[in-house]
ROZA-385226 format. One record per residue (C-alpha): x negated, y, z negated; residue in one letter. Coordinates in pm, 1 decimal. Example, Ala and Ser with C-alpha at 12.3 -4.5 7.8 and 13.67 -1.06 7.14 Angstrom:
        c1        c2        c3  resn
   -1230.0    -450.0    -780.0     A
   -1367.0    -106.0    -714.0     S
This chain:
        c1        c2        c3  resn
   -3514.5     505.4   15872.3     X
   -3214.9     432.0   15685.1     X
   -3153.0     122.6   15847.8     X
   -3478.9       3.7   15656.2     X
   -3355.6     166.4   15350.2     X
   -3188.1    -145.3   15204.1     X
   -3458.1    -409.0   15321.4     X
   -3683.6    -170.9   15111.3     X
   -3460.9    -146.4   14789.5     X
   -3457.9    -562.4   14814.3     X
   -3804.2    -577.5   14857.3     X
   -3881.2    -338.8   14571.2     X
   -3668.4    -524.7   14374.8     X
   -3789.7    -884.6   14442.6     X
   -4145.4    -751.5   14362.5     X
   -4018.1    -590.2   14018.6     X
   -3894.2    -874.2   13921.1     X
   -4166.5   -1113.6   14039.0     X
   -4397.1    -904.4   13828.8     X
   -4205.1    -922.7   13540.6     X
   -4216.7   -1326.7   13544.8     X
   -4578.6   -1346.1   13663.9     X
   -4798.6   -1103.6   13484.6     X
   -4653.0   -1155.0   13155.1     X
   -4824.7   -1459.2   13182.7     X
   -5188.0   -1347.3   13082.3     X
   -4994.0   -1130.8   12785.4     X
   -5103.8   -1161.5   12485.9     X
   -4829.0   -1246.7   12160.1     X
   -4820.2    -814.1   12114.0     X
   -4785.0    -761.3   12434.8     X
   -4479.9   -1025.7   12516.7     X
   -4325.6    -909.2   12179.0     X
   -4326.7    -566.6   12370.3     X
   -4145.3    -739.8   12678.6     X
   -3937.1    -953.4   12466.7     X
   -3838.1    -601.3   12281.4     X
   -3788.3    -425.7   12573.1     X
   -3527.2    -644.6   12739.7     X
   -3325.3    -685.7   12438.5     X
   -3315.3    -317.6   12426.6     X
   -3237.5    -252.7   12775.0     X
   -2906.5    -477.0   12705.3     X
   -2815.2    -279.1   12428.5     X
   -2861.6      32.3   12618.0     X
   -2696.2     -83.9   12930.8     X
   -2374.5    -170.2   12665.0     X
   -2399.0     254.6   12541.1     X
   -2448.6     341.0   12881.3     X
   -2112.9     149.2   13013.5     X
   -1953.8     354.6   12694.3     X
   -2091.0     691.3   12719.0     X
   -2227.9     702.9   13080.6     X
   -1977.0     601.9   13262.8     X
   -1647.8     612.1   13041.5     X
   -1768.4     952.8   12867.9     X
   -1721.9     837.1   12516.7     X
   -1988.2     934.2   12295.2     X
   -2110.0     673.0   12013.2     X
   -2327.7     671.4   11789.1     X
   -2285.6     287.9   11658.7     X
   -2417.5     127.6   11914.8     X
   -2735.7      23.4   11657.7     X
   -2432.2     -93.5   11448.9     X
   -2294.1    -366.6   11681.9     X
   -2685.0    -451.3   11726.5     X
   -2681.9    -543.9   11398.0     X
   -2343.1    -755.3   11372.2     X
   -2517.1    -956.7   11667.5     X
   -2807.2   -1015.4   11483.1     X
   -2648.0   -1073.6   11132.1     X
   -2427.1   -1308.7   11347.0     X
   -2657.3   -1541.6   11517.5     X
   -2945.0   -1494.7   11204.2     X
   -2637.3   -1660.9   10979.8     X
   -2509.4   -1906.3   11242.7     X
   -2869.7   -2038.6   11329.4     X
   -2986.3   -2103.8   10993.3     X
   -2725.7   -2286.8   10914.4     X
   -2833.7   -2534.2   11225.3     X
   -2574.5   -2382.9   11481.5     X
   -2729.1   -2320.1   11853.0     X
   -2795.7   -1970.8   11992.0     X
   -2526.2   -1987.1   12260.6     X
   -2213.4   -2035.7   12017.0     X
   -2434.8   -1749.5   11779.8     X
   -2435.7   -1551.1   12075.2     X
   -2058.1   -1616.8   12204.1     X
   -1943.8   -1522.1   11810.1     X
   -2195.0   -1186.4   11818.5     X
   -2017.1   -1073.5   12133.6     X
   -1615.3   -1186.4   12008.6     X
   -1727.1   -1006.9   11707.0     X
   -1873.3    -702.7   11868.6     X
   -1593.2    -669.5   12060.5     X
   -1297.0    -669.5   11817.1     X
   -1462.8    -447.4   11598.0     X
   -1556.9    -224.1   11938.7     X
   -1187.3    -241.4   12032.5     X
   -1083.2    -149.4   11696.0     X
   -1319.4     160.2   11686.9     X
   -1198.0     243.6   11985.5     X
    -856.0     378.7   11870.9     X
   -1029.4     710.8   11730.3     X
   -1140.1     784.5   12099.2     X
    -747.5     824.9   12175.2     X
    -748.6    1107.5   11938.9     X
   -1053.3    1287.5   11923.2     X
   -1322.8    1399.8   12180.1     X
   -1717.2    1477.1   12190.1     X
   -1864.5    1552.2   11872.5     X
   -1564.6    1469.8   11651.6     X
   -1566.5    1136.5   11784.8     X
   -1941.0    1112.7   11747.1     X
   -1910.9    1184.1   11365.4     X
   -1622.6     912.4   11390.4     X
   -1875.0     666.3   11513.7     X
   -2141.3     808.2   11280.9     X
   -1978.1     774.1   11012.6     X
   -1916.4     377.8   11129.0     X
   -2268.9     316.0   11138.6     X
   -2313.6     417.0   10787.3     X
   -2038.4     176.5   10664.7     X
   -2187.8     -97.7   10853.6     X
   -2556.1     -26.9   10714.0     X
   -2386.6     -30.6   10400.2     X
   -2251.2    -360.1   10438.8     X
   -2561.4    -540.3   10544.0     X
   -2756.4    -357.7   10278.0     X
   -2493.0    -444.2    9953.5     X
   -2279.2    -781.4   10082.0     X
   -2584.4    -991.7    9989.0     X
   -2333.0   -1351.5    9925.3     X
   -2356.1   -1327.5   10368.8     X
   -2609.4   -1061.4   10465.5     X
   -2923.0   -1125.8   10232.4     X
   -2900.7    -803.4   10100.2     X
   -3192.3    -595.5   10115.3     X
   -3410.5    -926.0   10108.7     X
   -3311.5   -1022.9   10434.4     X
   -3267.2   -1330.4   10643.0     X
   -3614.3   -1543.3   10720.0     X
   -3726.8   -1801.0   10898.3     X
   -3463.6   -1762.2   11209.3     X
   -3501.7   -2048.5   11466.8     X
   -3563.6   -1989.1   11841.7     X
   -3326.9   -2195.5   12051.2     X
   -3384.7   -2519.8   12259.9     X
   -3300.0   -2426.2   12610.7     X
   -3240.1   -2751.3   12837.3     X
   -3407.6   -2973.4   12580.1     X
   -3723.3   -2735.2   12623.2     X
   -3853.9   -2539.8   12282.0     X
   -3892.6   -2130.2   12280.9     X
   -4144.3   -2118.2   11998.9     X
   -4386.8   -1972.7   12178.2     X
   -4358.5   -1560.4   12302.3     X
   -4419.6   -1673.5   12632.5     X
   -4082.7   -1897.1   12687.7     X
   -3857.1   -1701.9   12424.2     X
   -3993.3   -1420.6   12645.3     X
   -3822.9   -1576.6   12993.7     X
   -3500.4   -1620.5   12762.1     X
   -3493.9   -1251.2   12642.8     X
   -3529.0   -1198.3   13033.7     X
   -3330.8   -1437.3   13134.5     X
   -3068.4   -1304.6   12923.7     X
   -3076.9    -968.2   13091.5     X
   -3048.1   -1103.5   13408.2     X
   -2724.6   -1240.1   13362.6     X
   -2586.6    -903.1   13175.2     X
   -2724.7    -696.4   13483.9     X
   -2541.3    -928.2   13679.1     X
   -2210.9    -873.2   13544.6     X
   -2261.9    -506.1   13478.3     X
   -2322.3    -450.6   13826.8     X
   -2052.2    -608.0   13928.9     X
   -1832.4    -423.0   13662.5     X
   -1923.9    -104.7   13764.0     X
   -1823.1    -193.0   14108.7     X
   -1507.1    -356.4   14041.7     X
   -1168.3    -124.8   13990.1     X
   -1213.7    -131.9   13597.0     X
   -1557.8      66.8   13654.1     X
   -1381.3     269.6   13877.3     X
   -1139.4     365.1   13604.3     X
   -1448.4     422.2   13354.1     X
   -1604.2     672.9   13620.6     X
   -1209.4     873.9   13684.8     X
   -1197.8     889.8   13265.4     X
   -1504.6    1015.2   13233.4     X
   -1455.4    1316.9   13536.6     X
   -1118.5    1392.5   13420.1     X
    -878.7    1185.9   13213.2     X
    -546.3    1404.8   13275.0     X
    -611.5    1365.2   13662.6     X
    -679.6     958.3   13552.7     X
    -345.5     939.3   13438.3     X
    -162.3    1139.1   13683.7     X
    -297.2     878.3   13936.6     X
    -164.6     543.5   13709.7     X
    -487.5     527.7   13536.3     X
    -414.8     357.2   13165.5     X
    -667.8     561.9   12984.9     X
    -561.5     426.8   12695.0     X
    -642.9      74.8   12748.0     X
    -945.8     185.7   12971.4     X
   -1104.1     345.5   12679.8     X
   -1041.5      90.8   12411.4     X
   -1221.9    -149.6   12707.3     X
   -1498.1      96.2   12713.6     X
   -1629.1      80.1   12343.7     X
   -1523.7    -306.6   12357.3     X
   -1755.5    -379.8   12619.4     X
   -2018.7    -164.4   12539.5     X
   -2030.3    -296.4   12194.3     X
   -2040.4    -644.3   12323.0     X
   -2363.0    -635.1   12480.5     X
   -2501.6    -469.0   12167.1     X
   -2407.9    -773.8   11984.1     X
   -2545.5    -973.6   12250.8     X
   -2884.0    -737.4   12235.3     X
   -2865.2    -831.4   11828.6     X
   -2809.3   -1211.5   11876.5     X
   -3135.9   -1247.2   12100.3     X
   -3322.9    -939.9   11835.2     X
   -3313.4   -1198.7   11594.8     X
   -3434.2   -1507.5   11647.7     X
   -3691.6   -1228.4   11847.4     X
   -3822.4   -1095.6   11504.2     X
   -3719.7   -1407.0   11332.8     X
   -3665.4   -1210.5   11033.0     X
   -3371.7    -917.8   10976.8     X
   -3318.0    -694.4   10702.9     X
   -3063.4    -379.0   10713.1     X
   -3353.0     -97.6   10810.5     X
   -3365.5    -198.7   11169.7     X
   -2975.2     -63.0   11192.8     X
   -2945.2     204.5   11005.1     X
   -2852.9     526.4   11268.3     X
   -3224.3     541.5   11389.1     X
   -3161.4     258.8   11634.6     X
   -2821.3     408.4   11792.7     X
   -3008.0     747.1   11803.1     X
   -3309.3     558.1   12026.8     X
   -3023.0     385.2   12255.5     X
   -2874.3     729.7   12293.7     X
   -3202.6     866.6   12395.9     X
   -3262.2     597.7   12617.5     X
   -2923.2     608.6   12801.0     X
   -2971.5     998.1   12831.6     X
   -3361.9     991.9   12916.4     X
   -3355.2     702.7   13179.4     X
   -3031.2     909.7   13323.9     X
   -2674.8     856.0   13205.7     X
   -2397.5     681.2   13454.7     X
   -2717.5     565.6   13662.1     X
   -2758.1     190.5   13659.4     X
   -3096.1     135.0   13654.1     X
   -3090.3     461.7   13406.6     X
   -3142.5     245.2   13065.5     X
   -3396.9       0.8   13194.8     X
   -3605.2     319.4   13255.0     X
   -3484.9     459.8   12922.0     X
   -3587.7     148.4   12759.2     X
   -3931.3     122.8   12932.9     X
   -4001.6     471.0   12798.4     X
   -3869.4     450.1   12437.6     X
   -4024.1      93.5   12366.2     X
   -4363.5     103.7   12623.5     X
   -4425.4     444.0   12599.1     X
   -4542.6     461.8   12245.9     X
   -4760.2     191.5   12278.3     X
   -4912.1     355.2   12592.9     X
   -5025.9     642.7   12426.2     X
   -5151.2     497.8   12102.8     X
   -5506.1     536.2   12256.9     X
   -5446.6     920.0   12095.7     X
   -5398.4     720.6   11752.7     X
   -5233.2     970.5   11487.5     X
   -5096.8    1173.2   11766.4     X
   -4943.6     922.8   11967.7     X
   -4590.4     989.7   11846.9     X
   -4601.2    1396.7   11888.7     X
   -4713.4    1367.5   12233.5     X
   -4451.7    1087.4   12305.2     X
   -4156.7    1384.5   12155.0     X
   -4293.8    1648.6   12330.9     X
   -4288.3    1447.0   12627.0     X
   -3938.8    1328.6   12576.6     X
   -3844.0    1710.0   12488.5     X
   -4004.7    1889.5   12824.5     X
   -3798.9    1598.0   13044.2     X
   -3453.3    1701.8   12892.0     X
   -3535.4    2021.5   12950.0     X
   -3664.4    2023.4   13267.7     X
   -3398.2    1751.4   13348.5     X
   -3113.6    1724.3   13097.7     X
   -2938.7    1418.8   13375.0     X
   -3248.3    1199.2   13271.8     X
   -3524.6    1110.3   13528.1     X
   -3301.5     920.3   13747.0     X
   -3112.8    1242.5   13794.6     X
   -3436.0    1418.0   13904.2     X
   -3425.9    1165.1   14197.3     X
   -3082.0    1177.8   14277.7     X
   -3111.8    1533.5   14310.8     X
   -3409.2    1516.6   14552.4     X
   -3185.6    1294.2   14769.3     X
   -2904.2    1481.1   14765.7     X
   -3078.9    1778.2   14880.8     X
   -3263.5    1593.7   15179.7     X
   -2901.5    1427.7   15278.6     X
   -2788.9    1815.2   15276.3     X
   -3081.0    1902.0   15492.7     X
   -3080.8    1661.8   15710.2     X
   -2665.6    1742.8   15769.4     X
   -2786.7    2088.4   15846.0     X
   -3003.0    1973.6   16066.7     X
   -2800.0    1737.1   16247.5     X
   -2530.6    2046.0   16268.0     X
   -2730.5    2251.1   16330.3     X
   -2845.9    2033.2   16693.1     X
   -2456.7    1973.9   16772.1     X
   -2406.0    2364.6   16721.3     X
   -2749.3    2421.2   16982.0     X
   -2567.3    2125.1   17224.9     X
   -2240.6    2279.3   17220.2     X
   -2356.3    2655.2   17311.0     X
   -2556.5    2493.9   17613.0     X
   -2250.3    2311.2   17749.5     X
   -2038.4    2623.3   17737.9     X
C-alpha cells in the first residue's frame, strides 16, 4: 500500500487543482469573487503560518502588511505603474518593515510579543486612516486597474481569477521549497527549542528576523493582488479583524502543516457563505463550529489527521514487532 501512497497524493493533487481551473468556469461574478478572495487569503495565511507555525513567533500584524501591499500597488497602479513592479515594491516594503518588527521577537516571547505586534497594527490602521496626502484617508482609493498579463486584459472575474490563482501557485511553490530547504529547517529547531537551536550553530537571531520578514512579505503580496481584487481600499479592511481571521485560519486549518492555511482559508472565507442558507444565523453556527473544532482539536483539522496516522504507523509497528517477536520464539 504505501508504495501507492505517493501516486495517490499526485493524483489527488492534479485533480484539486484541475477543479480549481475548470469549474470556476460556470461561476458566477459572486462566486469567482469568493475564489479570487480565497486565494489571496490563503497567501496571506501561508506568510503567518511561515511566522507563527513554523518559526513560533506569534503576530498579530499580519492584516497590517496586507494592507501596506494593497496601499502599495492601489497607489502605484493609479498612477499608471504595472502590477508586477506594485507587487515587487508591496513585498520590499513588507519585508523591511517585517524585518524591522522583528527585533522585538529577540526580546520578548508569546503574548508580550503579540501585544508588540498588536500594538503595530494599530499604528498602521492609524496611518492609512489619518495620512490622507498618500493613503486617501478614510475616503479611500477607487477605481484600481486590473493588470494586462501577456498583452491579455483581467477585467473580467474569470481571468483576474486565474491571476489570483496563478499567483498562489508560484508562492506555494517557493514555500514548499522553503520549508524544505535548511532555512525551514532552522524555523522548525526555533520553534521546538531555541536554546538547543543555538547550542547546535543555529543563528536564531537572524532566523527570526527572516521569519517575520518573510511572512510579512507574502502578506504584502496577498494586499497587492486584494486590491486591484476589490478595486477599491479604504482602512476598515486592516484594522486587527483581518490579522485575527489569518490567525484563525493558520490555527484552524492546523499550524506548521502546509496545506494547514489553504484549509484555514477555505473555511474562514467559503464557510460563511455555505451556511448563509440559515440567513441571520449563519454566522453563530459558523463560531460555534469554529469553537467545538479547537476544542475538540486545538492542532487544527490537519492535526486530527496527522494524529490518525500516527497512531496506525504505531499500530502497524506493533504489529510488525509483534510477527518478528512470534518468528523469533519459533526459531529458538
Amino acid at each position: 500500500m504505501s508504495g501507492f501512497a505517493k501516486p495517490l497524493k499526485i493524483a489527488l493533487l492534479l485533480a484539486v487543482v484541475a477543479g480549481l481551473i475548470v469549474v470556476p468556469m460556470n461561476f458566477n461574478r459572486y462566486g469567482l469573487f469568493i475564489l479570487s478572495q480565497w486565494a489571496v487569503m490563503t497567501i496571506a495565511a501561508m506568510g503567518l503560518n511561515l511566522t507563527l507555525g513554523y518559526a513560533g513567533q506569534v503576530s498579530l500584524a499580519q492584516g497590517a502588511f496586507v494592507g501596506i501591499g494593497a496601499y502599495a500597488a492601489a497607489i502605484m497602479t493609479t498612477h499608471g505603474w504595472p502590477l508586477p513592479a506594485a507587487i515587487v515594491v508591496a513585498i520590499v516594503s513588507s519585508f523591511a518593515v517585517g524585518w524591522v518588527l522583528g527585533y522585538p521577537a529577540l526580546r520578548v516571547q508569546h503574548h508580550y510579543l503579540a501585544f508588540v505586534t498588536l500594538a503595530f497594527s494599530t499604528l498602521a490602521f492609524l496611518v492609512f486612516r489619518n495620512e490622507s496626502w498618500l493613503t486617501g484617508g478614510i475616503y479611500g482609493i477607487s477605481n484600481i486597474p486590473r493588470p494586462h498579463i501577456f498583452g491579455l486584459a483581467t477585467n473580467k472575474p474569470l481571468p483576474f481569477y486565474y491571476v489570483c490563482l496563478g499567483s498562489l501557485a508560484i508562492v506555494s511553490v517557493a514555500v514548499w521549497w522553503l520549508i524544505r530547504s535548511p532555512w525551514g529547517r532552522a524555523f522548525m529547531a526555533l520553534r521546538e527549542n531555541p536554546l538547543r537551536a543555538q547550542s547546535l550553530g543555529v543563528d536564531t537571531r537572524r532566523y527570526t528576523l527572516m521569519a517575520f520578514a518573510i511572512g510579512s512579505a507574502l502578506g504584502g503580496v496577498a494586499g497587492a493582488l486584494y486590491a486591484p481584487l476589490t478595486q477599491y481600499i479604504d482602512p476598515v479592511p486592516f484594522n486587527l479583524s483581518l490579522s485575527l481571521d489569518l490567525l484563525m485560519m493558520v490555527i484552524v486549518g492546523g499550524a506548521g502543516f502546509y496545506f494547514g492555511p489553504f484549509l484555514g482559508a477555505m473555511i474562514a472565507v467559503l464557510l460563511p457563505e455555505w451556511l448563509r442558507f440559515t440567513e441571520g444565523y449563519y454566522l453563530m453556527l459558523y463560531a460555534i463550529a469554529v469553537i467545538l473544532l479547537l476544542i475538540w482539536s486545538p492542532t487544527g483539522i490537519l492535526g486530527i489527521l496527522d494524529r490518525y496516522m500516527a497512531a496506525r504507523r504505531t499500530k502497524a509497528a506493533s504489529a510488525l514487532r509483534a510477527v518478528a517477536k512470534s518468528r523469533l520464539e519459533t526459531a529458538q
